[in-house]
N, C-alpha and C positions, 0 to 999 in steps of 0.2 A: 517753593514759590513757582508756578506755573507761569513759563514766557511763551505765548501762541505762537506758531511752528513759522518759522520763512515759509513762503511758497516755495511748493517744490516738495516739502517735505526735510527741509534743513533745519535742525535745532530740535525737530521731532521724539518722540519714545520711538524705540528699537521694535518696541509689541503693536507700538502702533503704525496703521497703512500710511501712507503719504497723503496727505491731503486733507487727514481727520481728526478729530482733536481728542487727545487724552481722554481717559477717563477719571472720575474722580480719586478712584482708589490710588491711582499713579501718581497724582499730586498732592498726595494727604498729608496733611503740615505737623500730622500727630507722630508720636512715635511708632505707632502701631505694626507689626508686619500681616500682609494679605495671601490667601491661598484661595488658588485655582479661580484665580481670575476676579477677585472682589466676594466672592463668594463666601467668606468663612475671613472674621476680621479678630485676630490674636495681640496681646501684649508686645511689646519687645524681649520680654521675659518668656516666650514663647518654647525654649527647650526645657523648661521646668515640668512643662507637658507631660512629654514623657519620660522624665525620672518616675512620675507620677502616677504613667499607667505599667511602670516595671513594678514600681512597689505593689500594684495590685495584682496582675497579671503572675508575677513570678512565684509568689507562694500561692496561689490558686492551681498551677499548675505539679506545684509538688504538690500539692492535698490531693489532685485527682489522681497522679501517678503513685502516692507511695499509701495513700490514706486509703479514699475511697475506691479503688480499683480493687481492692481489698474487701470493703464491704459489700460488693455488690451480692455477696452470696452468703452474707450473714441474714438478708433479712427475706420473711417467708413472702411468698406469690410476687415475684421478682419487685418488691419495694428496697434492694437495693441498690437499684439503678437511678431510682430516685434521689438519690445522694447524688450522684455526679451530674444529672442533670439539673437539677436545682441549680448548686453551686455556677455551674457554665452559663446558664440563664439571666441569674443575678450577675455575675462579672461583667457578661455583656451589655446588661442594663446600666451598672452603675458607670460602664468607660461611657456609651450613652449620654447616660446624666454628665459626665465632665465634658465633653464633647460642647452638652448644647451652652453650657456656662463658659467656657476657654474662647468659644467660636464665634459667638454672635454677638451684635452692638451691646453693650452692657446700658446704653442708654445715652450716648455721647450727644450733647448739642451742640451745631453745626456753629464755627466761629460766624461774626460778624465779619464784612469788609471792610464797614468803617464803624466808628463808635457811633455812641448816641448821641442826638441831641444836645450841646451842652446847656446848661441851666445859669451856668454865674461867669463873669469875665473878670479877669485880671489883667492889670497893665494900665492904668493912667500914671501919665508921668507927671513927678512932682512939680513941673515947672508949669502945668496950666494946659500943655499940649496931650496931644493924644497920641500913644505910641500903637503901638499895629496890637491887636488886643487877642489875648488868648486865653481860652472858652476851656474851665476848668471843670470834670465831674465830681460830683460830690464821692466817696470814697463809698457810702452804703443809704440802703432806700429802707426805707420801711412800707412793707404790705400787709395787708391783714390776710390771718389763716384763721378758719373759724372763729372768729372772733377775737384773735388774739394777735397780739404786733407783731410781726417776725420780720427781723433785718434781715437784708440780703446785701453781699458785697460784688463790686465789679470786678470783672477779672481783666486785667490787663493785658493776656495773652490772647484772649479770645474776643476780646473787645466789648462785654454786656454784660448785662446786669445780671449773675446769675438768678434761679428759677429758688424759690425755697426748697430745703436739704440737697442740693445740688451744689462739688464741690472740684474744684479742679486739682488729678491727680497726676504728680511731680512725676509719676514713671511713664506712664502713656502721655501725658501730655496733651488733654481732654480734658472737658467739664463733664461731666456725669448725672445725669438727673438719681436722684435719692441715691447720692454715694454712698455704699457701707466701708468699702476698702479696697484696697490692692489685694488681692491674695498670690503668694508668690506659686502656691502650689497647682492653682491651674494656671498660670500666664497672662490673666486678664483681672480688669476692674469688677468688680463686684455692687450692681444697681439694681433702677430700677427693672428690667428687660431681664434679669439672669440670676437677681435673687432667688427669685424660686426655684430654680434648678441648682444652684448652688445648694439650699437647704437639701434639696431632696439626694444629692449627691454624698454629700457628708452623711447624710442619717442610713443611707444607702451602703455605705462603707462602712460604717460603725455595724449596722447588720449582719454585712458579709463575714468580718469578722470575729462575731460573734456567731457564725454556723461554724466557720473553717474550726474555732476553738472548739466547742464542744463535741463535736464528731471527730475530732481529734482523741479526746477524754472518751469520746465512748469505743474506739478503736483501738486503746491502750486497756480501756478494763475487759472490752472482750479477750486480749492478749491473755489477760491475769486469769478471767473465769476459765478460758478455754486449757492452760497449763498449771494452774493454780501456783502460778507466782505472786509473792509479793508487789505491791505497785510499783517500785523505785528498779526492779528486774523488767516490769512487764514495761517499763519508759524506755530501759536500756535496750529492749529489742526493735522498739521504730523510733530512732532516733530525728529522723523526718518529723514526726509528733512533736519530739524538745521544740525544736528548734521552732516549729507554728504556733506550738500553747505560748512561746517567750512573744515572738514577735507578733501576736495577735492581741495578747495582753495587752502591751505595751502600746500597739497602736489604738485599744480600743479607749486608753485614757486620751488619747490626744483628741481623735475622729467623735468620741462618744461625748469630751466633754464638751467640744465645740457645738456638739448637737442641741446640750442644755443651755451652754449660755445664746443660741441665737433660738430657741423654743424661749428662751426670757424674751429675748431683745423684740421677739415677733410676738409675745401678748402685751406689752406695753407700746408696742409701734416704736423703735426707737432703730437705730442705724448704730455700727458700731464705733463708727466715727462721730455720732454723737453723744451716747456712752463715754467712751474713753475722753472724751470734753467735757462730762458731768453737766450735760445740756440743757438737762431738765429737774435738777437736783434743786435749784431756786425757781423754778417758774412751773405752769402748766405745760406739760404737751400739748399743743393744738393737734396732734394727729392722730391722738390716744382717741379712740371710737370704743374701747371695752374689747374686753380677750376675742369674744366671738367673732366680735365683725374686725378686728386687727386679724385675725386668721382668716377668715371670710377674702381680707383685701390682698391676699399675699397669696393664698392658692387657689380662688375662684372668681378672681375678674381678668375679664380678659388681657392679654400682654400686649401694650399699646403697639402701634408698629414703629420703626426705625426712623427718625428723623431724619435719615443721611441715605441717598440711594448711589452705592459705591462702587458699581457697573453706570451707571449715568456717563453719558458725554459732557467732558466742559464745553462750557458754550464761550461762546468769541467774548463775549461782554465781560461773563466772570474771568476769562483768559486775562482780558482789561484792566479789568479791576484791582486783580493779583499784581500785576503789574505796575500797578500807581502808589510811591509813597503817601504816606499818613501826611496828615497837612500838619507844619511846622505853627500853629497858631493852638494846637489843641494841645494841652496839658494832663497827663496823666493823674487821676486822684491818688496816686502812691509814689510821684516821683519826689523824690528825697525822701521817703518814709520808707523804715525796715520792713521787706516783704515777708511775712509769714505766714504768708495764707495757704500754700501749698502742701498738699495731702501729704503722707506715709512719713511725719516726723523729720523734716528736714527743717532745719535749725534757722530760724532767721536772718536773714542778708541784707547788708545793704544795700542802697539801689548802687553808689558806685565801687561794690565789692572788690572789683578787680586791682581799683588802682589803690592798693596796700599802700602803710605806710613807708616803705621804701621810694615809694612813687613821687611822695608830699616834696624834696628838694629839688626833683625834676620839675614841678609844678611852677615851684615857685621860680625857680630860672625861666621858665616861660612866661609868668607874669610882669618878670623886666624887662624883659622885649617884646610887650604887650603893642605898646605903639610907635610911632615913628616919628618920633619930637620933628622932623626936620620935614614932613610932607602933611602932619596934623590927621594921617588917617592911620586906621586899626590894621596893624600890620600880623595881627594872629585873630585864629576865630577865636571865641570861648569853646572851653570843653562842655558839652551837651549832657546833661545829667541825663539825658534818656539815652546814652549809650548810642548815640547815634552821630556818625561825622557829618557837620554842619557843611551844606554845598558852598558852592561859590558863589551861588545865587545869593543863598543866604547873608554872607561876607561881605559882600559889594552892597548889597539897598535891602536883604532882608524881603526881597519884594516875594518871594515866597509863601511869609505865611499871612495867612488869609485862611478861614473858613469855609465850608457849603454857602454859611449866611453869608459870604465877602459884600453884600450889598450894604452891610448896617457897617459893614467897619471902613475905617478912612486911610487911606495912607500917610503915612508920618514924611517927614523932607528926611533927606539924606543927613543932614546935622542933628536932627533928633533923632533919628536910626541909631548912631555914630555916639550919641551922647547916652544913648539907653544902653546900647554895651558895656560903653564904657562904667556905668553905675555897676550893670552887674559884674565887671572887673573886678572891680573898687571892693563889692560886698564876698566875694570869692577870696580876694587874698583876704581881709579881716577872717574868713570863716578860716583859712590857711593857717594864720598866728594864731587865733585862737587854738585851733587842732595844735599847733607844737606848744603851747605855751602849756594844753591839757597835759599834752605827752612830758614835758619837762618835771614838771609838778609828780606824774607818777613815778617818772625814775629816781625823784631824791625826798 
């Protein structure tokens, strides 16, 4: 969270001059790490990078030291130079291709400051009065996609309604437009903005692999023509050879088969996060267009630009902004509801995960000295299912929550404040007994 600097340049960035305000990249609420200055935006998983360009770089370079430094005068009107400059060409293409995938926006949309619009309200109290009322989002919307219905869900972190195939990923901590996945081996999410270079990098790798292999095979049988050894003799003399035909093999099943199943995923239009969801196994794709124009849209239109510009100056206002809690009147459409909307297989939560059942006896000793028989007011807050410590504001009149709209809503008297806690007390410890009365039940 971004607090605008004292004058003076007090509370400031170290990178930043006195007097000037952050830039974006410096206050980025994602997990992401930045190089050289906003320019070049990576995963938090960002040293997986380069395990990434050793595994290609380091047997590339024994192929041209023990392999091809060898051929070069095997083959006639100096075409065996051609061997090693090839292979050096393609390596430096394919680090390239993971470069522009690892490095750039994979398609991130920029959070919201505040939510949307709410649609329905909650909060009339039973007794005829009006309690301070709060503006509940519905949990998902329905859009049309060529013709066809496609839900979309809000994301709570980032505060909007996500975009269709657009999905918020648990490791970066970003919404993604056309999420396919986290990939741990370049460092970044995998979208709309880097899918293509993703594809072209993996099919890229599976190639190289399959040069280094076979001019490896043809460097062992020139071994055998030239002394007429057997083949398992003419292995044993470049042992360099083993040790690339194994590890070339080997990686060409991993690299080669990821090439077919995303040459599938890319003639049916599908993401592999919706794949592994079986997303379209009951319904139509709305974004299946046919093989030709599904490849058409993946390697020949143009790559939209960046929704996020992360050399930008923050401005005073959004400094402001960042700085202003969420209004205590607006209700989360997942608060109390197990969150599992979060990308890369992480197991559903509950919203108030933290406080385990060890927690439930401490609870309930603080619902005995909920109130103060002898002064008739609330001498504890409620605990805030949105994980959040209720002010003092809040405690005393509540006069806090209110809306953008606060013109439609009315304020409640101090007694009705005071009585609408107290209900949800009342319905908190019943949810308490129940949870141990559950718990009892399973232990015997």
């Amino acid at each position: 969270m971004y607090v605008p600097p004292l004058p003076g340049g007090a509370g400031g960035r170290d990178d930043a001059p006195a007097g000037e305000q952050p830039r974006v990249y410096q206050v980025w609420r994602g997990s992401n790490e930045f190089f050289l200055q906003g320019r070049f935006i990576f995963g938090p998983d960002v040293r997986s990078v380069f395990l990434t360009m050793f595994l290609i770089i380091a047997p590339v370079v024994t192929f041209c030291v023990f392999v091809a430094r060898h051929l070069m005068n095997d083959f006639p009107d100096s075409w065996g130079i051609s061997v090693m400059v090839v292979v050096v060409v393609f390596t430096v293409y394919d680090l390239a291709l993971l470069l522009c995938t690892s490095g750039r926006d994979p398609g991130i949309i920029p959070r919201n400051t505040y939510p949307p619009e709410p649609e329905s309200i909650d909060g009339i109290n039973e007794s005829g009065g009006q309690t301070p009322q709060q503006f509940r989002l519905p949990r998902t919307k329905e859009v049309i996609v060529n013709g066809i219905s496609v839900r979309v869900k809000y994301c709570d972190t980032c505060m909007l309604y996500r975009p269709p195939r657009c999905s918020h990923c648990s490791i970066c901590n970003n919404c993604v437009e056309r999420f396919d996945h986290h990939c741990p081996w370049v460092g970044q999410c995998i979208g709309l903005r880097n899918y293509r270079f993703f594809y072209m990098f993996v099919f890229s790798t599976t190639l190289l692999c399959m040069y280094v292999f076979a001019f490896c095979w043809v460097y062992v049988i020139k071994i055998r023509n030239a002394e007429n050894l057997s083949i398992w003799k003419a292995l044993a003399k470049t042992p360099a050879s083993i040790v690339l035909i194994i590890y070339c093999f080997l990686c060409v099943w991993f690299v080669g088969g990821l090439s077919v199943f995303h040459l599938y995923l890319m003639s049916t239009n599908q993401t592999t996060y919706e794949n592994f969801r079986y997303r379209y196994d009951r319904r139509d794709n709305p974004y299946n267009r046919g093989i030709l124009n599904n490849f058409l849209e993946i390697f020949c239109t143009a790559i939209p630009p960046s929704k996020n510009n992360f050399r930008a100056r923050v401005t005073v206002e959004q400094g402001l902004q960042h700085t202003r809690s969420q209004s205590r009147s607006f209700m989360s459409p997942n608060m109390g509801k197990p969150i599992g909307d979060l990308e890369m297989g992480r197991k559903p939560v509950a919203w108030d995960e933290p406080r385990t059942a060890a927690d439930i006896r401490d609870l309930e000793a603080g619902l005995e000295g909920m109130f103060d028989e002898k002064e008739g007011r609330i001498a504890h807050a409620s605990p805030d299912l949105s994980r959040d410590e209720l002010s003092a504001e809040f405690v005393e009149g509540r006069a806090g929550m209110y809306s953008r709209q606060s013109s439609r809503v009315h304020r409640a008297t101090d007694e009705m404040e005071a009585m609408a806690v107290q209900n949800e007390m009342e319905a908190m410890a019943v949810q308490m007994a129940a949870v141990r009365a559950e718990a009892w039940n399973g232990t015997h």
